[in-house]
N, CA, C and O of each residue as an XYZ file, in Angstrom:
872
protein
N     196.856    135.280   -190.056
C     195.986    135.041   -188.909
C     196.373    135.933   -187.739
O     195.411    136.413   -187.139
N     197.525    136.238   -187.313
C     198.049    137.022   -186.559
C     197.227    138.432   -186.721
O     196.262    138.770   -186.035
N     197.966    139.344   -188.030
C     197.140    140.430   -188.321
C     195.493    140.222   -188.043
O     194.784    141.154   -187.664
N     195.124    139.226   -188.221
C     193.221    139.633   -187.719
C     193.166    139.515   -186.632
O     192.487    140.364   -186.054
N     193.864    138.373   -185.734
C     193.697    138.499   -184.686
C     193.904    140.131   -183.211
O     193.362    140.387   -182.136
N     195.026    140.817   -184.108
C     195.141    141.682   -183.652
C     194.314    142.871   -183.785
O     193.893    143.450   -182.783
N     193.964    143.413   -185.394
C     192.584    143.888   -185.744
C     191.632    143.704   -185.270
O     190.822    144.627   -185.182
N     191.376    142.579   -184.831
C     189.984    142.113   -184.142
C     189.684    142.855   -182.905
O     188.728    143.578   -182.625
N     191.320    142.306   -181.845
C     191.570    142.648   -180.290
C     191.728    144.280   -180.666
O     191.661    144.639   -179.490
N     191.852    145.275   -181.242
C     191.900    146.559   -181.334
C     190.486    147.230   -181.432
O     189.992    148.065   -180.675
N     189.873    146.552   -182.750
C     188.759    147.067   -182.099
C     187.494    146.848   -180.957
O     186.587    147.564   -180.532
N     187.838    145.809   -180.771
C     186.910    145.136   -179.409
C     187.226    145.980   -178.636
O     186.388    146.784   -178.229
N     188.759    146.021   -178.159
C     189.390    146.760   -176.886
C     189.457    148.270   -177.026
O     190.521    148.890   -177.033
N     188.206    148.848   -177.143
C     188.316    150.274   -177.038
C     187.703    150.633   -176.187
O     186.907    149.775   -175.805
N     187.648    152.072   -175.343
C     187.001    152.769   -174.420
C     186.457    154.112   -174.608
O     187.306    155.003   -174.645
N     185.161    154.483   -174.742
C     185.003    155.772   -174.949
C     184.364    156.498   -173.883
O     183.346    155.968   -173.438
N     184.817    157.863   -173.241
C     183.954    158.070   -172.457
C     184.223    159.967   -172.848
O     185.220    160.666   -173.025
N     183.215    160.130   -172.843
C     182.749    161.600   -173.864
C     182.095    162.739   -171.985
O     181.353    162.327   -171.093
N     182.468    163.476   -172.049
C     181.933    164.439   -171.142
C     182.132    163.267   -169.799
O     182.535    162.108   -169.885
N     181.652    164.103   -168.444
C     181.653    163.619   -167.523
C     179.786    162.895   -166.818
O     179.486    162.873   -165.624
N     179.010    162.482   -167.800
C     177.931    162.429   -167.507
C     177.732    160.718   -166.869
O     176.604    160.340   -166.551
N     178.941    159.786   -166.738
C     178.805    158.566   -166.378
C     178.183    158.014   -165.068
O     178.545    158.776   -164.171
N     177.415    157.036   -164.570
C     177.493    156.974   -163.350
C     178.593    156.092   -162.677
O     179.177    155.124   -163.165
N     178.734    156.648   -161.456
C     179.939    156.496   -160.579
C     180.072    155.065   -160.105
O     179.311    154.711   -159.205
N     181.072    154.064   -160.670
C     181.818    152.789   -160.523
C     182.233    152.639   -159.022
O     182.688    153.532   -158.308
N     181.947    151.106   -158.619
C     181.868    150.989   -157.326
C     183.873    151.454   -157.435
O     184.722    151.724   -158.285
N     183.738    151.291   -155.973
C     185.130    152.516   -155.412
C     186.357    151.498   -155.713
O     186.559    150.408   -155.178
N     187.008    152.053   -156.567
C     188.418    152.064   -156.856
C     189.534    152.674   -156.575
O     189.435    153.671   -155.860
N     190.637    152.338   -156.958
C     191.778    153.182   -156.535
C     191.273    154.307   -158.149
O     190.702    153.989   -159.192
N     191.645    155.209   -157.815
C     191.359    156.341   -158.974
C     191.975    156.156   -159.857
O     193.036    155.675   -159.458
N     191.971    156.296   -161.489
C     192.567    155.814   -162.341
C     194.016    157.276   -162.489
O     193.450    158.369   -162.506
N     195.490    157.415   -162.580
C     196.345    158.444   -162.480
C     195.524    158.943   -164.064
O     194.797    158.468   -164.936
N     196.280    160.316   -163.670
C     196.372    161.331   -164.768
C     196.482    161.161   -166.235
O     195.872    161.407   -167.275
N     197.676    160.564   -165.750
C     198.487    159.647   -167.782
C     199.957    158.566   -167.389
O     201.169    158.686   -167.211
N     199.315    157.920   -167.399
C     200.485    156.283   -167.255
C     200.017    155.184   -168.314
O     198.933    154.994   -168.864
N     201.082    154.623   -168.380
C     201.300    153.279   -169.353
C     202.368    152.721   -169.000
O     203.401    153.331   -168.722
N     202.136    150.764   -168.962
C     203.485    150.399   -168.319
C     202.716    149.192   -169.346
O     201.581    148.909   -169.731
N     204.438    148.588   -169.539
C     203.992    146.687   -170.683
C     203.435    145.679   -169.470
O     202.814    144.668   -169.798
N     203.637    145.934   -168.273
C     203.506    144.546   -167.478
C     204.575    144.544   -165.940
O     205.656    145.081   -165.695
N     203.908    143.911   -165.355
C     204.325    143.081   -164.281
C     204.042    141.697   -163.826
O     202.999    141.182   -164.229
N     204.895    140.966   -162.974
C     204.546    139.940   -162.934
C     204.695    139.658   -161.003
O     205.575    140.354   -160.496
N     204.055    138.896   -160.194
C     204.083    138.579   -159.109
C     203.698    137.423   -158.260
O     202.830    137.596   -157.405
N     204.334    136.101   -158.431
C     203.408    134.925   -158.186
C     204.742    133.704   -157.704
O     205.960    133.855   -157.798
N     204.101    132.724   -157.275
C     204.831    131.919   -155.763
C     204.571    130.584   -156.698
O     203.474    130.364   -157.211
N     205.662    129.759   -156.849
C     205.786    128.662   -157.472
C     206.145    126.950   -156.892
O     206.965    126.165   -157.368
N     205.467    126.804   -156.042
C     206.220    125.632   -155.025
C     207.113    126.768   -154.273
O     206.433    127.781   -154.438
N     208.293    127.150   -153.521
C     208.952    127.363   -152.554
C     209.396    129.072   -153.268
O     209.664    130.150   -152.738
N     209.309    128.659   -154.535
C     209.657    129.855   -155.425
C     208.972    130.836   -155.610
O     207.828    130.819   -156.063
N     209.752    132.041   -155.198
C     208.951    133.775   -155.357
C     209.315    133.854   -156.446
O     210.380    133.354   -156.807
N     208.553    134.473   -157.201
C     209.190    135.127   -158.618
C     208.560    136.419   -159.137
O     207.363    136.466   -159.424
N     209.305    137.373   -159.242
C     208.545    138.672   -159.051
C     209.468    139.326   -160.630
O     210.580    139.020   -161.061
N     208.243    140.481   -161.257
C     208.747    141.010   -161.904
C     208.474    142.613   -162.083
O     207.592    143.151   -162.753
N     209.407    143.164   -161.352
C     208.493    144.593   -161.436
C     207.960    145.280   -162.370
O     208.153    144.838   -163.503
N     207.069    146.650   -162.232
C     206.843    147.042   -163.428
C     207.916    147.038   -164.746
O     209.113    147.326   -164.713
N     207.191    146.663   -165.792
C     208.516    147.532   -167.169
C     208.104    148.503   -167.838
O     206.967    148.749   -168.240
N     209.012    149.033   -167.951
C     208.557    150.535   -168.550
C     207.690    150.998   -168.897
O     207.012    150.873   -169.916
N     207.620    151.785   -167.771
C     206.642    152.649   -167.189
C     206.616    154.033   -167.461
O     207.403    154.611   -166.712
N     206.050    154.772   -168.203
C     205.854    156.132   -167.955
C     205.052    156.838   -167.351
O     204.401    156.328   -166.439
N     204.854    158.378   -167.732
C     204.057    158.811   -166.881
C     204.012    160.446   -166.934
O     204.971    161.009   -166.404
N     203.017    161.248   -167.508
C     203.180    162.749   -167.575
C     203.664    163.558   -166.336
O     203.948    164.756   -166.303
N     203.699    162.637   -165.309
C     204.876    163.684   -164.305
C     205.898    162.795   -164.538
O     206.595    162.728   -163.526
N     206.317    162.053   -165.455
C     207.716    161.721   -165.474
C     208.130    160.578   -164.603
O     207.715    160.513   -163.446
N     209.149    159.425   -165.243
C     209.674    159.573   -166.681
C     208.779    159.560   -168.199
O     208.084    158.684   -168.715
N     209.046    160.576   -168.519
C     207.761    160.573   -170.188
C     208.026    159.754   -170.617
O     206.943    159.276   -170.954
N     209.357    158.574   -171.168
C     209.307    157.797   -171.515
C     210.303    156.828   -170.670
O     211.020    157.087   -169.704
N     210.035    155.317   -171.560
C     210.906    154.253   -171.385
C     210.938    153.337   -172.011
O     209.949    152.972   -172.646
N     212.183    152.632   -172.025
C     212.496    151.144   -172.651
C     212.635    150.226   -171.561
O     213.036    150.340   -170.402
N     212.327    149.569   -172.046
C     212.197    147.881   -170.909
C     213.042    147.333   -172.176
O     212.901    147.498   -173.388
N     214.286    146.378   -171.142
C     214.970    145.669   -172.077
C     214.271    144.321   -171.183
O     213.734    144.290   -170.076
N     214.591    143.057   -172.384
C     214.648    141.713   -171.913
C     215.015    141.283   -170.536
O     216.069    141.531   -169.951
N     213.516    140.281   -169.898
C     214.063    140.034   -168.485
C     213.249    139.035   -168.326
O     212.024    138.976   -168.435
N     214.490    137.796   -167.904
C     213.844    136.616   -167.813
C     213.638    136.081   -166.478
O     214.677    136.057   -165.819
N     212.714    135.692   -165.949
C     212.622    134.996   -164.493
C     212.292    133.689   -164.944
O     212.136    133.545   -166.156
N     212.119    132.442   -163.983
C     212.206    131.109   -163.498
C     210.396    131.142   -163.920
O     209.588    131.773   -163.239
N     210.016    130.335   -165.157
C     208.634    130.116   -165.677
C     208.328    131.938   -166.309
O     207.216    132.326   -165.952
N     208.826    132.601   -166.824
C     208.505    134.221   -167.472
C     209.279    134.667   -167.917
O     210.440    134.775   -167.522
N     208.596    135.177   -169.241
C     209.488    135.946   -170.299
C     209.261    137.202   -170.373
O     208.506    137.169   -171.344
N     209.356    138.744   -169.985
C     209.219    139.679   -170.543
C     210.334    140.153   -171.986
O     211.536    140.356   -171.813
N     209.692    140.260   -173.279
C     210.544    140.558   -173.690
C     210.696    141.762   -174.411
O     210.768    141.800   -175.640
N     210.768    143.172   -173.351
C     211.121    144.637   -173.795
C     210.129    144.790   -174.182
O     209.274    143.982   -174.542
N     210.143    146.087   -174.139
C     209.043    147.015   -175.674
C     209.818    148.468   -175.010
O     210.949    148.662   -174.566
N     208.411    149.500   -175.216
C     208.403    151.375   -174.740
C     207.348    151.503   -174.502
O     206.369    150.785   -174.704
N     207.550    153.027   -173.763
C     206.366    153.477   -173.434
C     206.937    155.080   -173.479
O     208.044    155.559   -173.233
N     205.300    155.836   -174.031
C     205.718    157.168   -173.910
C     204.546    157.777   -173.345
O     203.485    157.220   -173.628
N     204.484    159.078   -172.405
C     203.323    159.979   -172.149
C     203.962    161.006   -172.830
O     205.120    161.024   -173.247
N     203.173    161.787   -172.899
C     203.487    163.298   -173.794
C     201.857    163.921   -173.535
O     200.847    163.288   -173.225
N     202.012    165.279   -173.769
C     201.205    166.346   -173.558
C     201.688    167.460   -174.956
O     202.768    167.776   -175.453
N     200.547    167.737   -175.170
C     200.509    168.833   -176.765
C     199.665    169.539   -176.524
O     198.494    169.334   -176.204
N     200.536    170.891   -176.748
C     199.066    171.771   -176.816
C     198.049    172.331   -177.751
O     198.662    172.605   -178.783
N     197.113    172.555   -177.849
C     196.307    172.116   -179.044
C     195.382    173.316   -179.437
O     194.518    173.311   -180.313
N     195.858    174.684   -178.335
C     195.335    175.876   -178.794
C     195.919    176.850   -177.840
O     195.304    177.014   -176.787
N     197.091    177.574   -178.058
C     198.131    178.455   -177.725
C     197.354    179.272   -177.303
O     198.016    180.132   -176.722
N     195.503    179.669   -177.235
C     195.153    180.775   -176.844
C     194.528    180.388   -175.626
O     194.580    181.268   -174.767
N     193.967    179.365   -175.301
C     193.923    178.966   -174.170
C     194.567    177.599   -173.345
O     193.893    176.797   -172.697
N     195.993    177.556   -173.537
C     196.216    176.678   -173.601
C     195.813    175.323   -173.171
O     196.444    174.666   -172.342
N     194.121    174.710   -174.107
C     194.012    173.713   -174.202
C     195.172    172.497   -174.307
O     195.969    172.603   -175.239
N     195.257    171.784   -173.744
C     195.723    170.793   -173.906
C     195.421    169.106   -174.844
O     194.300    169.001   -175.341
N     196.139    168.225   -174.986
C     195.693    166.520   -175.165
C     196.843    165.924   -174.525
O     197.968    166.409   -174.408
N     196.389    164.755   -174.108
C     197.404    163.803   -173.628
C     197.479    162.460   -174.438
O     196.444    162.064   -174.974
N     198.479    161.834   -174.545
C     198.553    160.787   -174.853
C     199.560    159.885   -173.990
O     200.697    160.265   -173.706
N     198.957    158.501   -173.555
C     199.955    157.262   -172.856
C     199.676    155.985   -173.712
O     198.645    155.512   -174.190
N     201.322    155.511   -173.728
C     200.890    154.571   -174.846
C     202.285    153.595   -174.090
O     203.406    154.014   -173.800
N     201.736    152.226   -173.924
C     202.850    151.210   -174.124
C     202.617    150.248   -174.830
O     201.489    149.825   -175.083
N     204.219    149.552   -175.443
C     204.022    148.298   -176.574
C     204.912    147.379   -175.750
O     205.896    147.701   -175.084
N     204.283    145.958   -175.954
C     205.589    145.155   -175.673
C     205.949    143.819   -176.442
O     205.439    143.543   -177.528
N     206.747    143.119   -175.879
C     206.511    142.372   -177.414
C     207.100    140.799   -176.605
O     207.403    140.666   -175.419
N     207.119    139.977   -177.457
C     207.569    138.211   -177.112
C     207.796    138.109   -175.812
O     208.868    138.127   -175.208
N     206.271    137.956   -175.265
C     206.389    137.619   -173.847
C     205.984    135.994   -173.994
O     205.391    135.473   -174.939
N     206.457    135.391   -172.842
C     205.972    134.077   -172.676
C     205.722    133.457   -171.569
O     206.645    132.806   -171.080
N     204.654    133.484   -171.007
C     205.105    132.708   -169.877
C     204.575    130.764   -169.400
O     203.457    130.252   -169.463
N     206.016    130.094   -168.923
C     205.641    128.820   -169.346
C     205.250    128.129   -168.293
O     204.921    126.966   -168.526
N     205.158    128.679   -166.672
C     205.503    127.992   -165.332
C     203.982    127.523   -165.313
O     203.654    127.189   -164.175
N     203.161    127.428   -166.067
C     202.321    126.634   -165.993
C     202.590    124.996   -167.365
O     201.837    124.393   -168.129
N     203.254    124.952   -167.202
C     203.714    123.496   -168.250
C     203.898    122.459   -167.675
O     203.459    121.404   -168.133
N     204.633    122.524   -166.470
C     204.608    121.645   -165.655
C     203.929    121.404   -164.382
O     204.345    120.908   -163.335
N     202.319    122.060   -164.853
C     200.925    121.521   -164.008
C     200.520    120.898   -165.351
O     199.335    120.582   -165.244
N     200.976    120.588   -166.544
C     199.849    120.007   -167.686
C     199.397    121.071   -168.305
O     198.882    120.824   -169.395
N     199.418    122.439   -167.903
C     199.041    123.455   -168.587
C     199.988    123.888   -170.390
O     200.867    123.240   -170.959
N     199.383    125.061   -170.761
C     199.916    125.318   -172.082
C     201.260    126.133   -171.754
O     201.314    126.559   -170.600
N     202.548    126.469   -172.732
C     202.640    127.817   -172.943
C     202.009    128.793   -173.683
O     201.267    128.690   -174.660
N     202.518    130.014   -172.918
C     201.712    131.277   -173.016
C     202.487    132.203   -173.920
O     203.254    132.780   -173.149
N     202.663    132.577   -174.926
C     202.875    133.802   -175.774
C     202.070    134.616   -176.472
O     200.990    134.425   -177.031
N     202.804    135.608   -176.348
C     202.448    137.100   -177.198
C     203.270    137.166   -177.901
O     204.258    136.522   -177.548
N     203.393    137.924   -179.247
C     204.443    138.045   -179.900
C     204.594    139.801   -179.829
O     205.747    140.231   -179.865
N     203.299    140.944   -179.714
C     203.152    141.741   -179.451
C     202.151    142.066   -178.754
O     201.285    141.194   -178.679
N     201.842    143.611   -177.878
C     200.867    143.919   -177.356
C     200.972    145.199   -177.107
O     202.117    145.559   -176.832
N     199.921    146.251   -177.114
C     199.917    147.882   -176.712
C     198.369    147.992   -176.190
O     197.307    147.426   -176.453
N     198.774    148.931   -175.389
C     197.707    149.805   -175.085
C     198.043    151.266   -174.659
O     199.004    151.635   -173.985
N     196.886    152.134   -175.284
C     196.901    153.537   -175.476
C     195.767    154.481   -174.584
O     194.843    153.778   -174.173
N     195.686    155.513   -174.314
C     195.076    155.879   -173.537
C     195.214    157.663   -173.688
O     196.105    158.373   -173.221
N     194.053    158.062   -174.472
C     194.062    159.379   -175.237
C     193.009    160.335   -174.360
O     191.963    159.964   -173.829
N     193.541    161.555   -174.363
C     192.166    162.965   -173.576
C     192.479    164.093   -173.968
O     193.563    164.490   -174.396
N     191.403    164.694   -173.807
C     191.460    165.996   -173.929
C     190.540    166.785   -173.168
O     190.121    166.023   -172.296
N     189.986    167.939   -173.029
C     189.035    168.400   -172.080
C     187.682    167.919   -172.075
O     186.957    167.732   -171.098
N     187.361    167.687   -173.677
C     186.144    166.897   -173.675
C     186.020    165.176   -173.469
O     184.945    164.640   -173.199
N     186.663    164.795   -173.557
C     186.546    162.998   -174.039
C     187.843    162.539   -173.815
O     188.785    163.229   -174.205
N     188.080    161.223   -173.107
C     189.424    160.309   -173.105
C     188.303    159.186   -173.711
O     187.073    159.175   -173.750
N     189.547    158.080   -174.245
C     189.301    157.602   -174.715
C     191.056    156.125   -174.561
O     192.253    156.257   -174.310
N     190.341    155.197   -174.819
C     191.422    154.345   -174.608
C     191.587    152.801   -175.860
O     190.687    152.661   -176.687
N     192.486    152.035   -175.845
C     192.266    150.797   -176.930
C     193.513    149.599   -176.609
O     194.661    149.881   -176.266
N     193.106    148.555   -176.764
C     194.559    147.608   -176.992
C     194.222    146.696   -177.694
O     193.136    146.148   -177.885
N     195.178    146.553   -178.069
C     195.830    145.610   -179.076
C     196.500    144.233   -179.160
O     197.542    144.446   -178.540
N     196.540    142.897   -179.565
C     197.849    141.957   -179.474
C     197.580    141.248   -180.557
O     196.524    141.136   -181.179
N     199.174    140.526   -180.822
C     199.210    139.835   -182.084
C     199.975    138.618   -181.208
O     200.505    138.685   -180.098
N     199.814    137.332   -182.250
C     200.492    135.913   -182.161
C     200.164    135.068   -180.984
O     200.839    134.157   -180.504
N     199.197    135.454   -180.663
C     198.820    134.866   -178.856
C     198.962    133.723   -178.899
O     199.244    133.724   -180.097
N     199.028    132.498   -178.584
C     199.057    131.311   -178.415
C     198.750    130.941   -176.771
O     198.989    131.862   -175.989
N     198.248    129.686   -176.202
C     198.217    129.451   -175.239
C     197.135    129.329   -174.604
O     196.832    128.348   -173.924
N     196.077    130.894   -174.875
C     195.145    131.213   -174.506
C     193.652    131.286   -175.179
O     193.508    132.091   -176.099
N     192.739    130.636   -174.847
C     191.828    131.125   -176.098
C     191.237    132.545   -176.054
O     191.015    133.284   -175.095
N     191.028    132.728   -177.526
C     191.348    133.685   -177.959
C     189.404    134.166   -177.820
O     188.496    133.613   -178.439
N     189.277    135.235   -176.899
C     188.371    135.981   -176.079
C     187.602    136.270   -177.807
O     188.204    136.166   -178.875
N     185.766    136.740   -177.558
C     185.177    137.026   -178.268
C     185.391    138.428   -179.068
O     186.216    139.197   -178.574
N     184.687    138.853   -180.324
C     185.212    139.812   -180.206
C     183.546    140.660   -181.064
O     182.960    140.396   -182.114
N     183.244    141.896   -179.776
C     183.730    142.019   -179.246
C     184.437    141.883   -177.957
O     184.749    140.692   -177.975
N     184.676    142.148   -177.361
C     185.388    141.656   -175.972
C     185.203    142.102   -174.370
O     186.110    142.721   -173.813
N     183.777    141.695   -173.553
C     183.303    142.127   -172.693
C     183.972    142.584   -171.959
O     185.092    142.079   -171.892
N     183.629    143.883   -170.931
C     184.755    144.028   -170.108
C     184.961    143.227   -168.941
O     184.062    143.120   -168.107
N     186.269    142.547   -168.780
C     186.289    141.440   -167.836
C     186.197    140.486   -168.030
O     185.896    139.691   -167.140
N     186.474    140.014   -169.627
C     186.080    139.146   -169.892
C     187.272    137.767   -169.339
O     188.497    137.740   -169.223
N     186.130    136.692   -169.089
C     187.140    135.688   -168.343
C     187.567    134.388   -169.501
O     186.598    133.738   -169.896
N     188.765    134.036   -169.981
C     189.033    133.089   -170.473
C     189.532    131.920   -170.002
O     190.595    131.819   -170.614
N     189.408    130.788   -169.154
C     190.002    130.141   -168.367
C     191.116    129.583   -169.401
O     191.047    129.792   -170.612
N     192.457    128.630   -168.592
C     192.962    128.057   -168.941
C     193.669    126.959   -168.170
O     194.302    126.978   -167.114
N     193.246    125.627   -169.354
C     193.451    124.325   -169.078
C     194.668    123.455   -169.189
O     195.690    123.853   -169.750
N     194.547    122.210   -168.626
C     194.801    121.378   -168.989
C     194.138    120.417   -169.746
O     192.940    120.548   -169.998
N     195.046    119.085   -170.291
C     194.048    118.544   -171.310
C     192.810    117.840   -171.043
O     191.942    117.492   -171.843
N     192.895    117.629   -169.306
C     191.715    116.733   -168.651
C     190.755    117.876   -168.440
O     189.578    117.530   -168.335
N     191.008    119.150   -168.358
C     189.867    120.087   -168.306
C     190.252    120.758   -167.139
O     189.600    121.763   -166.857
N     190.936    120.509   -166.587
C     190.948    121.091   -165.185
C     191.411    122.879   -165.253
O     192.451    123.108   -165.871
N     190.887    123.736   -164.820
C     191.596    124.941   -165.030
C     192.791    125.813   -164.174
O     192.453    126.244   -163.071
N     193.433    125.939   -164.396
C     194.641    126.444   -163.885
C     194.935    128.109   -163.688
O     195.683    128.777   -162.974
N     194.436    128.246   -164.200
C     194.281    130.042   -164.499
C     192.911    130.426   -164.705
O     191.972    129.631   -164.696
N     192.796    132.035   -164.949
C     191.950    132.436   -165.753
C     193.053    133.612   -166.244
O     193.984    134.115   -165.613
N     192.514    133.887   -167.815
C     193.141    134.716   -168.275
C     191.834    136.167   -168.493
O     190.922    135.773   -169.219
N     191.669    137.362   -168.107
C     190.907    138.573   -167.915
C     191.464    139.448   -168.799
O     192.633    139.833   -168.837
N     190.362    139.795   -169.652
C     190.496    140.791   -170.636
C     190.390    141.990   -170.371
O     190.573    142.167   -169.167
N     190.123    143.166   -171.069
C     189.525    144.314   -170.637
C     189.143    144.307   -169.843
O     187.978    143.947   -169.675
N     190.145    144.818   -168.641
C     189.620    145.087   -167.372
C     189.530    146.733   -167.413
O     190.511    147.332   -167.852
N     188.512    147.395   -167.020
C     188.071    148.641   -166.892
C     187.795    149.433   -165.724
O     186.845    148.916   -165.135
N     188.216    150.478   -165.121
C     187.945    151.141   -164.298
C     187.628    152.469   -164.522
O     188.461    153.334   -164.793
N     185.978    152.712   -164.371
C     185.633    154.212   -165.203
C     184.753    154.646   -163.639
O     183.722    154.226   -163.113
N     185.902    155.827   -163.224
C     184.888    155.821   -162.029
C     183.508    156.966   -162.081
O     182.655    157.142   -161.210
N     183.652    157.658   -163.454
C     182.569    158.449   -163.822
C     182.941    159.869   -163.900
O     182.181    160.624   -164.507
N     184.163    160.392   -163.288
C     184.543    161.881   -163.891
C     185.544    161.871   -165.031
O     186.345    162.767   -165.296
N     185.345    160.526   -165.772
C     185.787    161.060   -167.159
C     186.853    160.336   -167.437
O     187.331    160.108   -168.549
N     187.326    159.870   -166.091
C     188.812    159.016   -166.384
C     188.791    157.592   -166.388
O     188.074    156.792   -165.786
N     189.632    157.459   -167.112
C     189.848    155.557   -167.714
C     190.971    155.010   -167.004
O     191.942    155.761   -166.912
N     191.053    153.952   -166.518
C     191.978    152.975   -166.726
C     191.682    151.740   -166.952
O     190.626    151.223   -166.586
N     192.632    151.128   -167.606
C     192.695    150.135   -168.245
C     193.488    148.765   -168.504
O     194.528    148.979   -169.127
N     193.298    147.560   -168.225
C     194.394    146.768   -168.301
C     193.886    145.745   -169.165
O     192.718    145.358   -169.163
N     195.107    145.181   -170.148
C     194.567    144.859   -171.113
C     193.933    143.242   -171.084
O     192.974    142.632   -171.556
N     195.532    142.887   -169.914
C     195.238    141.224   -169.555
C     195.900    141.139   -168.637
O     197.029    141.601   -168.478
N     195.087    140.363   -167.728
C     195.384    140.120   -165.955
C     195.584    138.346   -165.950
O     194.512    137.760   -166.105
N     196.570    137.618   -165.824
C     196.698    135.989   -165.393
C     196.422    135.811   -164.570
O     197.159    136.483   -163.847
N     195.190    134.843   -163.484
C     195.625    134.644   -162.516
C     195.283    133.512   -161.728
O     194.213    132.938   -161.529
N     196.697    133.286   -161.237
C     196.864    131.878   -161.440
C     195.400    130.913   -160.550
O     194.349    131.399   -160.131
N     195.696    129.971   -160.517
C     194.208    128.910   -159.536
C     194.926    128.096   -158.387
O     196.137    128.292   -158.496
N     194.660    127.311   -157.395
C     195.391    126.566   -156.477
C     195.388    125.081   -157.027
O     195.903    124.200   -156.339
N     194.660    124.703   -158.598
C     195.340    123.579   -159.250
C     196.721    123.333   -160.062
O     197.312    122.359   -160.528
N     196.919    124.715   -159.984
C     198.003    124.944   -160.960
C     199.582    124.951   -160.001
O     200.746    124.781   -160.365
N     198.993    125.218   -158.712
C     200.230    124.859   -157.569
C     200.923    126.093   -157.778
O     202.125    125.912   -157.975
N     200.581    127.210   -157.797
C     200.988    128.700   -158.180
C     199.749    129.624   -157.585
O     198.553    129.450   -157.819
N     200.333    130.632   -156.771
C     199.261    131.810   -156.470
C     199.973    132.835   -157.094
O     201.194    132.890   -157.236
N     199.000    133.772   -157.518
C     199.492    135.292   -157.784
C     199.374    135.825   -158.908
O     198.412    135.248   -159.415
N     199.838    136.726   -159.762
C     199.311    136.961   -160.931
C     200.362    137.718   -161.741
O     201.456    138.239   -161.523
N     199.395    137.514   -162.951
C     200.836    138.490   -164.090
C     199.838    139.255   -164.634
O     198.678    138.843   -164.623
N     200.267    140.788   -165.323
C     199.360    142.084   -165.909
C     200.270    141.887   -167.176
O     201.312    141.233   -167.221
N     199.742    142.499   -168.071
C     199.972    142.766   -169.301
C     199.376    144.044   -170.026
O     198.241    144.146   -170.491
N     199.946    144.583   -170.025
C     199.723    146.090   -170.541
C     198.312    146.882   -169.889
O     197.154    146.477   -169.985
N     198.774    148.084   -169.231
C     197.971    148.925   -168.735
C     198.429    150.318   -168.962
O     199.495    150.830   -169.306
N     197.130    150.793   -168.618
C     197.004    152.547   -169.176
C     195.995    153.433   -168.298
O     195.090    152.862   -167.689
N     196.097    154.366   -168.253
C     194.727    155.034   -167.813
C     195.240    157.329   -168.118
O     196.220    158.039   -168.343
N     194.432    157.391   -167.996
C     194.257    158.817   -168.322
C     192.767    159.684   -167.959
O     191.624    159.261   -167.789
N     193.279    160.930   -167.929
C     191.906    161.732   -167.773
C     191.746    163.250   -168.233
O     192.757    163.912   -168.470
N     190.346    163.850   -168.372
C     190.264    164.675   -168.886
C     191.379    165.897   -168.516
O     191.914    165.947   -167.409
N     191.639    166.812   -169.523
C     192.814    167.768   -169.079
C     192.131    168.978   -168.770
O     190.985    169.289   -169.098
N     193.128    169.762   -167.966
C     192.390    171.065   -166.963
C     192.201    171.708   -168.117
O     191.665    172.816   -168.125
């Protein structure tokens, strides 16, 4: 069940955007060049801050890669993965280029919603990738073992909202899928899953889970 579930979330979660002919997305921060990071976390628990900065993070101006080791905060589990950007060149006569950004991460959990009545939250894995070249970027993610959350349609609208309960119904979160930012010259970004929290849950703030973005190369 795992394996389909993840098959499923891979191909739902793809992005294609071919030439620069899109129309222009209300105004965003611009999606970078080539980055991939597993997650961050940032949210207020009764009296309690609990913050988790990015984890490994890369990035084609560097660092090209990274490891995120295990890091536990008060209600959150990050647990490690990598990330790599890299650049290849793909015709020595003009040196065309491709890019690739890719992060994985793996047994995250987070539980500080358990004691509003809410579920725990795990992943057992998760990636997202984020591919270009002069003609076309293109992007996808992935997760396996989810628990906690229900498990989004597939395919998987962008933005899609999954709330999450308690057993009386009340919602405490929403959990956001494919979140997309295509501002129309070609470049993607992408996040795969955004938490964020509700004022029943007695928690403000939010947790990310794997993001990416990239764009066409000179």
């Amino acid at each position: 069940m795992r394996n389909t579930i993840a098959r499923r979330a891979a191909l739902a979660g793809t992005v294609l955007v071919a030439g620069l002919t899109m129309a222009a997305a209300p105004a965003q921060a611009a999606p970078q060049p080539g980055v991939a990071q597993i997650g961050s976390a940032d949210f207020t628990k009764g009296e309690t801050a609990i913050k988790v900065p990015v984890q490994g993070k890369c990035s084609l101006d560097g660092p090209k890669s990274a490891t995120a080791q295990k890091v536990t905060k008060t209600g959150i589990t990050f647990g490690g993965g990598t990330s790599s950007c890299t650049t290849t060149v793909t015709d020595p006569k003009t040196d065309a280029t491709a890019t690739a950004s890719t992060a994985t991460g793996k047994n995250f959990e987070l539980s500080a919603l358990v004691s509003a009545g809410g579920p725990r939250i795990k992943l057992s894995t998760f990636s997202v990738k984020c591919t270009a070249t002069q003609k076309q970027t293109s992007s996808n993610w992935s997760y396996g073992g989810m628990s906690g959350i229900p498990n989004p349609p597939n395919p998987v609208p962008v933005g899609y909202v999954s709330p999450i309960k308690k057993s009386n119904g009340t919602v405490l979160a929403n959990a956001v899928f494919n979140i997309q930012n295509l501002p129309g010259d070609g470049s993607i970004g992408l996040t795969m899953l955004r938490i964020n929290f509700l004022p029943a849950s007695g928690i403000s703030g939010q947790v990310v889970l794997g993001h990416t973005s990239c764009s066409p190369t000179p």
